[in-house]
N, C-alpha and C positions, 0 to 999 in steps of 0.2 A: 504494500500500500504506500501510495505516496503522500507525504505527510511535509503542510509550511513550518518550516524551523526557523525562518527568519525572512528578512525584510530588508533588503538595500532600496535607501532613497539617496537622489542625486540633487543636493542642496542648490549648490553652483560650483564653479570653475575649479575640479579637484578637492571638492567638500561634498562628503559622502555621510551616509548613515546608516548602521544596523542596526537594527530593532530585532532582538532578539528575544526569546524567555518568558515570550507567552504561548497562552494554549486558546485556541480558537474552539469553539461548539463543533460537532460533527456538523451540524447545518452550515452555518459559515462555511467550513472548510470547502464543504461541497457547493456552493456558492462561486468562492473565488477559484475553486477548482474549474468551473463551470465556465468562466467570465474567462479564464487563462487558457482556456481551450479552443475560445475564438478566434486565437492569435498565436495557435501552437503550430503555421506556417509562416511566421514574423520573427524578425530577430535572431537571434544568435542565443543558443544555450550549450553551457559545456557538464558534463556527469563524470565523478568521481570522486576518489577521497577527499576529506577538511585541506588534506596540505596540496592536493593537485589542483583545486578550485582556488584556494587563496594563489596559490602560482599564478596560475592564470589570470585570476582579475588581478594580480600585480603586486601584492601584496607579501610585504617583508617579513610580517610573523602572523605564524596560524596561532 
């Protein structure tokens, strides 16, 4: 099952944010699961471990 564990927002120019460390309803989940499947031919998504996904978005410590 695929499950949100977090949240990247893009503030501005190299100012980011995660939001992490909460737990959404089963309903929401499958809401934004729903809403995210509109656009699951959009964009760019990468899959795999904490340290292979932080590599990638650029990131100096998992």
């Amino acid at each position: 099952m695929i499950k949100i564990c977090g949240i990247i927002f893009e503030h501005g120019l190299d100012d980011y944010g995660l939001w992490e460390g909460f737990a959404l309803s089963d309903t929401d989940e499958e809401i934004i699961q729903a809403i995210l499947a509109k656009y699951d031919t959009e964009g760019y998504s990468v899959r795999g471990s904490r340290e292979e996904i932080a590599n990638e978005w650029g990131c100096e410590h998992v």
